[in-house]
N, C-alpha and C positions, 0 to 999 in steps of 0.2 A: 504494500500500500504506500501512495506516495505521501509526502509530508502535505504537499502542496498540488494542486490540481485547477486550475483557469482553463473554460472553455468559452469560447466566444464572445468573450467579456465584452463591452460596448459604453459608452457613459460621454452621455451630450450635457455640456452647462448650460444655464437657464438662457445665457444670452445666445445662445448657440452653436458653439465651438464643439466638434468633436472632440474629445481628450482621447479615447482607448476606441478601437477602432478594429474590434475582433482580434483581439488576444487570447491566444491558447499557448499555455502554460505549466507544466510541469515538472516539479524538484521532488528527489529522491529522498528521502529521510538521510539525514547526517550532512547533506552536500551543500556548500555554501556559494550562492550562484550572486553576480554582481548586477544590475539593473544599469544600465550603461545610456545617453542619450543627452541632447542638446536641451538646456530651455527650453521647457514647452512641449516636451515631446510625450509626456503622458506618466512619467516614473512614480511623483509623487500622487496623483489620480487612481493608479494601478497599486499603490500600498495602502490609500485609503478604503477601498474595496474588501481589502484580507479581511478587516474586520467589522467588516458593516457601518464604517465610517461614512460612505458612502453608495449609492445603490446606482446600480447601471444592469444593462442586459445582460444576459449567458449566467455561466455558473460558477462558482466558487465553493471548490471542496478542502477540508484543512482536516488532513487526517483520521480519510476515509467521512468526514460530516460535515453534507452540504450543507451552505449559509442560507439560510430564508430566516424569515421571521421568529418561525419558532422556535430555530435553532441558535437566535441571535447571542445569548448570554453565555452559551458554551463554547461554539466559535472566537467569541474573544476573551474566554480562557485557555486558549489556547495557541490562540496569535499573539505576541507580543509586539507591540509595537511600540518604539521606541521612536518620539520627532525629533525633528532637524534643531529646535530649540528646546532643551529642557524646561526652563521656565513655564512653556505649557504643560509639563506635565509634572512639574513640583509646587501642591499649595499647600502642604502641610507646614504647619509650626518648628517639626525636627525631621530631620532625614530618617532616623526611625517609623515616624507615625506615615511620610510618605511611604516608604518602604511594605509597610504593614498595611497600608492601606485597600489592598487588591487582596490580600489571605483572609483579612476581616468581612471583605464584602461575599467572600466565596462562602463562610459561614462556617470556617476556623475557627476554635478558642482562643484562646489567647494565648496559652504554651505553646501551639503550633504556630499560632502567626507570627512568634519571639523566634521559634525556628528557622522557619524561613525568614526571614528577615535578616538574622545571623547569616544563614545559608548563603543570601543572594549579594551583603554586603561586602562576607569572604570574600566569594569569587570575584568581584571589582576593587579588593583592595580598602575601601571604605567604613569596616567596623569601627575606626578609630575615630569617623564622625557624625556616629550614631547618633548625639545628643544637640549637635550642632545644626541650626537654623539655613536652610539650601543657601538663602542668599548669601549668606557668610563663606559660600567655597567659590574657588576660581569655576572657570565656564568645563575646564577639565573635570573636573570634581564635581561637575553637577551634572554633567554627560554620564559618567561613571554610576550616579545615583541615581540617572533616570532609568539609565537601564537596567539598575538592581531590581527598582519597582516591577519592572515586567518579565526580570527571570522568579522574582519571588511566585509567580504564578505558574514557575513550571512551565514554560508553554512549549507546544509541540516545533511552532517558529516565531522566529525572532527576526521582527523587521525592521531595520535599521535606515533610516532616512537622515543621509547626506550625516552618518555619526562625524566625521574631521569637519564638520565647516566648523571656524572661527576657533579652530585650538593652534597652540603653539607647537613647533616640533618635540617637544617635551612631552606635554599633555595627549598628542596623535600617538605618540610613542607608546603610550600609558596606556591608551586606550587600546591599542594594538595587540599588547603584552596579555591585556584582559582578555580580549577577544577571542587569542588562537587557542588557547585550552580548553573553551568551552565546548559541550558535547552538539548543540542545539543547533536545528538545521536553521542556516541562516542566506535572510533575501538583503543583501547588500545596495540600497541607491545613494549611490554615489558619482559627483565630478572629480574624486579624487582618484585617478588611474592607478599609477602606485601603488594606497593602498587597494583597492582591488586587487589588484597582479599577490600582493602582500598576504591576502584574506581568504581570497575566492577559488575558487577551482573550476568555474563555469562563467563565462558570461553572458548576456545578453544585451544588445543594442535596442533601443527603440526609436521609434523615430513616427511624429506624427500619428502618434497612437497605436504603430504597430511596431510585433517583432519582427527586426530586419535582419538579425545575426544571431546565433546562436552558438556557442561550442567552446573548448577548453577557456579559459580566460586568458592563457598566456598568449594564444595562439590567434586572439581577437584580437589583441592589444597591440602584437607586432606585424597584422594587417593594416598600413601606413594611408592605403586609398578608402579602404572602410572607415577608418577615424576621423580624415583629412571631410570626408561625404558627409558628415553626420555631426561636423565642427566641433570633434575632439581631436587632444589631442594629449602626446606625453611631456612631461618638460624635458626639456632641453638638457641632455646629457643623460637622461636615467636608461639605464641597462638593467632591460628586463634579464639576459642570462643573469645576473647578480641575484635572482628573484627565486627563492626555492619553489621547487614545480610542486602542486597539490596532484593527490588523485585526480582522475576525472571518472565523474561515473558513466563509463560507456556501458553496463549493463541497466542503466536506465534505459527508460522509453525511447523508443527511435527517433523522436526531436531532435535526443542528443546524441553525436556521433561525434569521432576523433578528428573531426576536421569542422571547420568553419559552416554551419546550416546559415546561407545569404538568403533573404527573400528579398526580392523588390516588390515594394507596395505596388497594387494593380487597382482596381475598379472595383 
């Protein structure tokens, strides 16, 4: 069963604009795939979806359990979604009570929601500012905390929007260090190439609401007309061989195969 499953996904804004434009979709359990694409081109549209953030056409499955309505409250115990700014997602008083705040609503006691809280502070490094007020830590430190909040819930995936905008080499570093030990299948959208290549073991292009690339991440990245097409690009001097190569899951679904899957958008 896969972690993650999008069929014909589709989602027009009120004023008109197509954002996702039949999207079919597919992550294996364990595999960490990057979400790749210009401004505008649908990424952050296509993470609001995971968890009923937003509603558009086609389907949406998150481990083996389609998203509809009924299904709304367990779907997003299970997608973790982490935004581009923490600040939306920290209003508690301490980074404890944020932290606790998703174990408490699932209907936890309180020994357990100390658990997990402990749990998910461990793995980001963070125990030490359990008592401490979110505003109080750098932008590092409160990326760190947003995202303890939605490992505290255990979830099946972890979706990560634009995690490095506005950290320092230090703080990206940090976050990095967090990242690669964890077991949790993770959908990466990000303009940071780099870490992609760093994180991911899959990627995928988008582009005007669709997927136009598909396949290993290292092997996207150093398609120079694909990136150049789609107004990416890598900085100047970074050497993907420097880049340790992740699995790739070529015994997933036939989407994904050991070479570049290009679609050109049609009609």
């Amino acid at each position: 069963m896969d972690a993650l499953r999008i069929a014909g996904l589709r989602h027009r804004y009120p004023a008109g604009r197509l954002a996702l434009d039949g999207v079919d979709l597919a992550v294996a359990r364990g595999e960490r795939v990057a979400v790749l694409g210009p401004n505008g081109a649908g990424k952050t549209t296509l993470a609001l979806h995971l968890n009923g953030l937003l509603e558009g056409e086609g389907e949406v499955e998150v481990a083996g359990l389609r998203l509809g309505r009924d299904t709304l409250r367990a779907v997003r115990e299970r997608v973790g979604l982490v935004f581009q700014d923490p600040d939306d997602q920290l209003f508690m008083p301490t980074v404890r009570e944020d932290v606790a705040f998703g174990p408490r609503n699932m209907g936890l006691d309180e020994d357990r929601a100390a658990a997990r809280v402990a749990e998910a502070l461990g793995a980001v490094r963070m125990a030490h500012a359990a008592g401490r007020a979110p505003h109080q830590l750098s932008m590092g430190e409160r990326r760190r905390v947003a995202i303890a909040t939605v490992l505290a819930m255990r979830p099946d995936l972890l979706v990560l929007d634009e995690p490095t905008a506005n950290l320092d080499p230090r703080a990206r570093r940090e976050l990095a260090e967090v990242l690669d030990p964890l077991p949790a299948t993770m959908l990466v959208v990000t303009h940071d190439l780099p870490f992609a290549a760093e994180m991911c073991d899959r990627a995928v292009v988008l582009a005007a609401g669709r997927i136009v690339a598909d396949g290993p991440c290292r092997e996207v990245l150093a398609d120079r007309a694909l990136l150049a097409a789609h107004d990416l690009e890598l900085p100047c001097g970074f050497d993907l061989g420097l880049v340790a190569t992740r699995p790739y899951a070529a015994s997933a679904p036939s989407a994904r195969r050991n070479a570049i899957s290009t679609r050109v958008p049609g009609p």
